[in-house]
C-alpha positions, 0 to 999 in steps of 0.5 A: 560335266553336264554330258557325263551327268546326260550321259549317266541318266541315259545309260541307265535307262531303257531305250527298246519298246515293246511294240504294239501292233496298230493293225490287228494283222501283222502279217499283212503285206504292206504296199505302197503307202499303206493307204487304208491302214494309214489314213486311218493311223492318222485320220481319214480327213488329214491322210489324203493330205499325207499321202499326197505328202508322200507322193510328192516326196516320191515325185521330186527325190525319185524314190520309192518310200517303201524301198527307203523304208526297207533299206533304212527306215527312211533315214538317208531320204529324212536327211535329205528332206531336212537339209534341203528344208533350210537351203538358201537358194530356195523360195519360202514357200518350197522351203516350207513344203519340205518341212512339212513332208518332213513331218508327213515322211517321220509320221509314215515311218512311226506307222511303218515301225509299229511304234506305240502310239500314247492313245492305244485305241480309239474309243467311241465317243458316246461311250466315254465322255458326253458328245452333246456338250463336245458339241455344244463347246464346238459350236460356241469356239466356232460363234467365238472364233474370230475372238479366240483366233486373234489370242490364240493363232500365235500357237500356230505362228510359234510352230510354223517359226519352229519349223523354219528354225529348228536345227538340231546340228546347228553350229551354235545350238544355244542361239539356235535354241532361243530362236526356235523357240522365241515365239512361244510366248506364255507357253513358255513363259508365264506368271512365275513359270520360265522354262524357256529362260531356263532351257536357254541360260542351260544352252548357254552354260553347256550347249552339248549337253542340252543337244543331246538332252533334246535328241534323246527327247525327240528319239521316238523309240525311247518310251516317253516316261524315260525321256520326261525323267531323263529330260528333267534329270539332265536339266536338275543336275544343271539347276540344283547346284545353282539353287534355281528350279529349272520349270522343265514340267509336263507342260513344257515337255508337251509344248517342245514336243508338239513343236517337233511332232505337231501332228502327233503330241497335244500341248498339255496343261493340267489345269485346263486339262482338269476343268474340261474333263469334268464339263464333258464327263472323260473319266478317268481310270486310275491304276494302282502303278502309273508312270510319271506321264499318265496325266499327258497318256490320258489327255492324249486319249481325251483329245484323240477322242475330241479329234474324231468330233472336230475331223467330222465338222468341215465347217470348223476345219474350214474355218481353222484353215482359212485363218492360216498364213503362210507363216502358221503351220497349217495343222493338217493333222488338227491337233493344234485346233483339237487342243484349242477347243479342250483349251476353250472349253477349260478357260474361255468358257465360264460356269454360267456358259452350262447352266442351260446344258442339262447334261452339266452336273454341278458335281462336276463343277467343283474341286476336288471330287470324291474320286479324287479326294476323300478326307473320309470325315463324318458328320459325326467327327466333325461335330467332334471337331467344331466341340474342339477348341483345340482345333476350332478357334472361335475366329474359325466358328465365326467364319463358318457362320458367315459363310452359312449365311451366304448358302455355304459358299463364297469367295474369300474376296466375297467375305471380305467385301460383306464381313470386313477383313481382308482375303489373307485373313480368310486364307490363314484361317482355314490353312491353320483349320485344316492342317489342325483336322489333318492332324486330329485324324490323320487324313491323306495328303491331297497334293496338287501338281498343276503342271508338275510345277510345284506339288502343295500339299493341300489342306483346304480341301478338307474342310471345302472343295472349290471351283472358279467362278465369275464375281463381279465380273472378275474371275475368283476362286468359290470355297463350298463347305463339304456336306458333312461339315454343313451338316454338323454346322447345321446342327449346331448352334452359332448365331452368336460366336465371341470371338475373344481370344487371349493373346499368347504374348505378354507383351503390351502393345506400345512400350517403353524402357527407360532408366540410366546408361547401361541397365540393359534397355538394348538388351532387353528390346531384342528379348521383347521382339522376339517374344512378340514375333514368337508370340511368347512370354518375355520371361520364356525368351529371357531364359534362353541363351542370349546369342540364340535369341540374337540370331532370331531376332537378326534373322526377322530384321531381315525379313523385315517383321523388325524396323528400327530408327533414333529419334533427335531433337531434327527428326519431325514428322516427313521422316517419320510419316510422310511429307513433300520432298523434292525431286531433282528431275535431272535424270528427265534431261538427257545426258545431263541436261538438268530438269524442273524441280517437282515434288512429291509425297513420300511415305515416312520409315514408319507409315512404309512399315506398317503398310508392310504389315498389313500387307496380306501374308499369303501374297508376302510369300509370292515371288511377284518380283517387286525391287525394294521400294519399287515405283508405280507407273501408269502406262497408257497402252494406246490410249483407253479402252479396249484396242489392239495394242493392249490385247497384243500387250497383255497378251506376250508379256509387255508394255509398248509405247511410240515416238518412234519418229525419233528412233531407237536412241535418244541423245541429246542431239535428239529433237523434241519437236513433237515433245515426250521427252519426260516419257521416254526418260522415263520408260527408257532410263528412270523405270527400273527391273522389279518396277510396278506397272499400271495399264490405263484403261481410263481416267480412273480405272486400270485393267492390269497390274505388272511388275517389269521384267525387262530393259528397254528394246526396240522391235522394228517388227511392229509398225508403230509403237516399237519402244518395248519393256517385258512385264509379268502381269500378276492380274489383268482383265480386270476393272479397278477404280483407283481415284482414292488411292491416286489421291482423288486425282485422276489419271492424265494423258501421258502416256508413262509417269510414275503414281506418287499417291499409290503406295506398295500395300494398295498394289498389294490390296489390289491383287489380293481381291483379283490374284485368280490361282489359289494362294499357297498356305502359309505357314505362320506360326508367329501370327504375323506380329511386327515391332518398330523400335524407337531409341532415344524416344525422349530426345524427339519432339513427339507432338512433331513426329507423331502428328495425328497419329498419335491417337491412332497408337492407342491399343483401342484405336489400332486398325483391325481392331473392333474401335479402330480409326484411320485418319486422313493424312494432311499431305497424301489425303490418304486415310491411315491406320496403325495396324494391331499387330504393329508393336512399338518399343522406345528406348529412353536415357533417363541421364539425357532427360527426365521422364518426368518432362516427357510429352503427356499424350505419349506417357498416356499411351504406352507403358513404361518399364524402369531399368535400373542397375542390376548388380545381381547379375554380377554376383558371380564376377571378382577381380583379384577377390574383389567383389564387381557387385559390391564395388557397383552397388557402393558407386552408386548408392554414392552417386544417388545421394551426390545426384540421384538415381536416374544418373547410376551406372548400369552393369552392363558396362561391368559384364565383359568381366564375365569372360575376362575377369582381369585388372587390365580390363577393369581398369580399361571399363573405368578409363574407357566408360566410368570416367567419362560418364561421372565427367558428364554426370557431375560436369567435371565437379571432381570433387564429387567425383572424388567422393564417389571414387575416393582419393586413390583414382582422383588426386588433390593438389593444394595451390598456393596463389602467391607461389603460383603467381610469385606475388605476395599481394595477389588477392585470391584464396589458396585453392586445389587443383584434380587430376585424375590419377591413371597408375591407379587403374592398375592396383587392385587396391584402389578398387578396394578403397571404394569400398572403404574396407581392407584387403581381408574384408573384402 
């Protein structure tokens, strides 16, 4: 299926390029090699290198290039070149020159057929960007070298790898794929980017199918944005029905054809792409019709343009090949050390590293420009906007006065820090901001494709443009308030913004219903959810269709905005908050071999949900990962510090630990001389996929936040250290103190354990001021509002359940709030507040208990809404002409005065008549729930319930004790005994005898 999908995209497409002529004298006659023409197609410094390439090629195959070229364009001597590269019977080292005159003899034939090259001619460098900071970034990769060479040579590794594995015809293409490709590390792999897992789950669905995807990718006579369109369209097909994306983006087509053609293609990467361009001033020319490649066109012709600098500095080409073993592909075309420096300059370097170069401009610091994007809104317009409280909320008035306060420009972590509040709070506001002036005047998209992965349609950069800076040490993202908005700020008066805002829904904040079975309690608690998450009137809900509604209200308990529970006379505070409960440590043995018993403090359902709900929405809607209630590990990476191991772990994508003496697999013939048994249980078995990982850095600080990807391996390819799992770090290099989360209680020396003090939201908290790319904004037009239902409050012991946190309920208190509290838990230690957007709903059974015996502190602190019977809502139900409604009213006015009138009955046991209207299903509502509740009303006092029911439903029998007992002196009154009477269920007349009227009075 996937080959006729290829098959198709391939078809209908052009594979013929126009040439373009590279000499400007096509009729020259061309000799052996070309040599002048063709070391300057390639560069003067890697030519000789090609040549010489080329010579020994003639030398051991004993051939003429040129003639092989005539006869057919090289491809009989290209195969024999190819397949002499993987024989067996030769050394490594011979091996290796094969592969290399390979890519020497493809480059002399791409001269020889004139084919397009993507950089259509040289410019001089002076005349298109600026030479001095090329120069300046050159001189600081060659100070740095050593760093950089030890986190980048893997480049070079990768792609020598390739050459020795790359076998388009192999047998098993799939495994072949995955292997030539394996060690490309994050240019393949990283954060939420996998279109290596992709390529290969492809390969292994329909091998066929992705080898020939790659040979039309790596066919050089194809143009190349037909083959990024095919490419993508053949990996879509696979991906699309599966509801997968398949990452096969600009960047991972550059990557897979600068491992074919390394001396010919540079790896791409569009935001370090963006960020150096702007530093050395490339700019560039935008055309009305551009293909879906130009950004890869135009950096091609930015790093072409640095080549020509880098060929000129034997210093740095020295240095670049010194670094390079026989396993690196030795770059002789230094296009790799080319795309290094454009990647140094773009990511190592920082802002600070230009303010002493008089040739960087602070405009081009920022993002997005002017050329790029324009808004086109006035100061005047904005004046009109701010005027707008339609589009301008006060909270939005007063974040722009902070941000004035700080010169114009901050970080939302920064604001955070000074004003309070978190980076999300921030994040929403100018989401929900710029999206309302986008509206208001109709501004342009501003989409951005970073790396042609996602395409976000930005609105924050209507109001701000931005750009990465250094804070603290830690690498955000500055927001900087455009020129025009400051300006209409600036004539403005905002030293003193209220922000009082009133709330949509009608809603309070700590509910209660209460009232007897079946008034509509559990009715009413979904019309009220949903109205808080919708931010709506409750009455606007209840005009709804019910069924509507349910679903919505489904939909948002699994989202989890909705958490439920039922309380009982068990229920105490451990469950509800938090306590110490114990683990059986089993799973530490092997094989069954039991452990100690250990405990730990874990979090309560209702203290998990409102960390839940504090928990920043932009980061709610990032895929970090994270299993359902995941643990959090501390791993040591060889100890504290800065070493080796950590770098090479945070580096490729995982954690490492040793013990290695005991071998890949622990059994329980396993000798534990040298201990670590707990920890290698649990790094091998206990830690889960989706688990949080911390990387110690010292006692109390962590340099790195992951979540694991991986099961247990071992790589024998290390020399120590070799138990392995892959982790996806979300943030790293940074320096986060966690000794108040971690309960005050430093971090021990074990090299893997779980961190039972540090819950979900403080990991959350934690990215959230480090997390470096931009969040996507969130679309929330519910203002992130959630609702805990309590059923059968009353029957809980509430001072039990509550604790501390009783106080901490209290609207006023509510955290976020400007008289907000937090307490300090007595287990955890840990200070806990109860979010404001935390909305409580309880349910009460005035039959079970009396809301006058409820606990006072509770009565104080939530409202409470009576539910009584509603006999109107069945006005329109009549069962043979008998009025439902005037048979429950008489019931229960009868039940009132017998008992009273928190032990009615509800209607909602009466309303399946609506659908079905029968006898048969009103006697099955009498015998099923109305018996048994007056039983349990009255404790079986059939006598009242006679008086209720009347005669026909509740039969009397007299006693005569002498008869009864067959003895004339028994001493005991005659009596009577009840029965209930069930062939009464089914004559509509007895229903009628409630009522105390005839048939015609009905």
């Amino acid at each position: 299926m996937q080959i006729n999908l290829l098959t198709k995209i391939i078809k209908s497409r052009r594979y013929i390029e126009k040439p373009v002529k590279y000499n400007a004298n096509p009729n020259r006659e061309i000799k052996m090699f070309e040599r002048k023409n063709f070391m300057v197609y390639v560069g003067e410094k890697s030519g000789a290198s090609y040549v010489s390439g080329l010579s020994k090629i003639e030398e051991i195959y004993k051939v003429n290039v040129d003639a092989e070229f005539s006869k057919d364009e090289c491809s009989t001597l290209l195969d024999r070149i190819k397949h002499d590269k993987k024989r067996t019977d030769l050394e490594p080292k011979e091996r290796k020159k094969r592969s290399d005159w390979a890519s020497h003899l493809k480059r002399y034939i791409a001269f020889r057929t004139e084919i397009t090259r993507i950089v259509p001619s040289v410019q001089n460098c002076s005349s298109s960007l600026d030479c001095d900071i090329i120069h300046f970034i050159i001189d600081k990769y060659k100070s740095d070298f050593l760093t950089i060479d030890s986190r980048e040579r893997y480049k070079w590794k990768a792609i020598g790898w390739y050459k020795q594995q790359w076998d388009i015809d192999a047998v098993d293409f799939s495994m072949m794929l995955a292997s030539a490709f394996e060690k490309a590390g994050n240019l393949l792999s990283a954060n939420m980017y996998w279109p290596y897992d992709m390529m290969v789950e492809f390969a292994e669905a329909n091998p066929e199918a992705v080898r020939k995807l790659f040979r039309m990718l790596y066919n050089e006579n194809i143009p190349l944005a037909e083959r990024y369109a095919a490419f993508r369209e053949g990996f879509e097909g696979y991906a699309k029905p599966l509801g997968k994306k398949h990452y096969q983006d600009l960047h991972a087509i550059s990557v897979y054809l600068s491992f074919e053609y390394p001396e010919k293609y540079f790896i791409f990467k569009m935001k370090i792409f963006s960020i150096f361009r702007k530093r050395v001033g490339y700019a560039v020319e935008k055309t009305k019709q551009q293909s879906s490649v130009w950004k890869v066109e135009i950096y091609t012709q930015m790093c072409q343009l640095i080549l020509d600098e880098v060929q000129k500095d034997s210093e740095l080409i020295q240095m670049s090949k010194n670094r390079l073993d026989d396993s690196c592909y030795q770059d002789e075309a230094y296009h790799l050390l080319t795309m290094d420096i454009v990647f140094f300059g773009g990511m190592y370097m920082s802002e600070s590293d230009f303010k002493n170069n008089s040739q960087e401009t602070a405009a081009l610091s920022y993002w997005p420009a002017l050329d790029e994007y324009n808004p086109g809104i006035t100061a005047d317009m904005w004046a009109s906007v701010l005027d707008d409280d339609t589009v301008t909320s006060p909270k939005n008035m007063d974040m722009f006065r902070k941000m004035l306060e700080l010169g114009g420009e901050s970080t939302y972590a920064h604001l955070a820090e000074v004003y309070g509040n978190t980076y999300g709070y921030y994040n929403r506001l100018v989401t929900s901001f710029g999206e309302k002036v986008k509206k208001k005047y109709n501004c342009p998209d501003c989409v951005d494709r970073e790396d042609d992965r996602t395409e976000r349609n930005q609105v924050w950069v209507i109001p701000f443009v931005g750009r990465y800076v250094t804070e603290n040490g830690n690498k955000r993202y500055s927001w900087k308030l455009r020129d025009e908005l400051k300006e209409a700020l600036m004539n403005m008066d905002i030293t003193e913004v209220s922000l009082e805002e009133k709330n949509v829904t009608d809603v309070g904040l700590n509910t209660i219903f209460y009232g007897p079975p079946g008034t509509g309690k559990t009715y009413h608690t979904v019309i009220y959810s949903v109205a808080i998450i919708e931010n709506k009137k409750w009455i606007e809900i209840e005009k709804e269709n019910y069924s509507d509604v349910l679903e919505r209200y489904s939909r948002y308990k699994a989202e989890g905005r909705i958490e439920f529970t039922t309380f009982h006379q068990s229920y105490g505070y451990e469950e509800f908050i938090e306590g110490i409960k114990p683990i059986l440590t089993s799973e530490d043995g092997i094989d069954g071999e039991t452990g100690d018993i250990q405990y730990s403090v874990q979090p309560g359902i209702f203290k998990k949900f409102c960390e839940k709900a504090q928990h920043p929405s932009t980061l709610k809607t990032k895929n970090f990962c994270f299993r359902e209630s995941p643990n959090i590990w501390k791993v040591s990476l060889w100890g504290t510090g800065n070493n080796p191991v950590r770098s090479e772990c945070l580096k490729n994508g995982h954690i490492r630990i040793g013990w290695d003496d005991y071998g890949k697999d622990i059994t329980d013939e396993t000798d534990f001389d040298d201990g670590g048994r707990v920890v290698l249980n649990a790094f091998m078995n206990r830690m889960q996929i989706g688990d949080i990982v911390f990387s110690c850095y010292s006692s109390t600080t962590i340099d790195a936040i992951g979540v694991v990807m991986g099961e247990y391996e071992w790589h024998d390819e290390y020399d120590n250290l070799k138990r392995l799992r892959k982790v996806n770090w979300i943030v790293k290099d940074i320096q986060e103190n966690i000794l108040s989360i971690n309960g005050g209680t430093p971090m021990t020396l074990a090299s893997v354990y779980r961190l039972s003090n540090v819950t979900v939201n403080d990991v959350y908290q934690i990215i959230e001021k480090y997390y470096s790319v931009p969040l996507s904004p969130v679309t929330d037009s519910h203002d992130n509002n959630y609702v805990f239902i309590i059923d059968e409050i009353n029957r809980g012991n509430i001072s039990k359940i509550f604790g501390e946190l009783i106080t901490l309920v209290e609207p006023i208190k509510r955290w976020g709030n400007p008289e907000g509290m937090k307490a300090v838990l007595p287990y955890s230690q840990k200070s806990f507040g109860v979010p404001k957007n935390v909305y409580i709903i309880g349910t009460m059974n005035t039959a079970d208990r009396s809301i006058s015996i409820i606990d006072t502190a509770l009565r104080r602190r939530f409202f409470f809404k009576e539910m009584l019977p509603n006999p109107d809502v069945l006005a329109d139900v009549s069962v043979k002409g008998l009025s439902v409604s005037n048979l429950l009213t008489h019931m229960n006015k009868r039940i009132a005065v017998l008992y009273d009138r928190e032990h009615t009955i509800g209607h909602a046991y009466f309303m399946p008549l609506k659908k079905n209207p029968t006898i048969k299903k009103l006697a099955e509502i009498f015998t099923n729930n109305i018996i048994p509740l007056l039983q349990e009303y009255f404790y079986e006092d059939y006598e009242k319930i006679r008086l209720i029911l009347g005669n026909k439903f509740i039969a009397v029998n007299t006693v005569n004790s002498n008869d009864l007992f067959g003895q004339e002196d028994v001493d005991l009154d005659d009596g009577c005994s009840y029965e209930i009477n069930y062939a009464a269920f089914d004559d509509i007349e007895s229903y009628r005898s409630i009522l105390n009227v005839k048939e015609n009075e009905v």
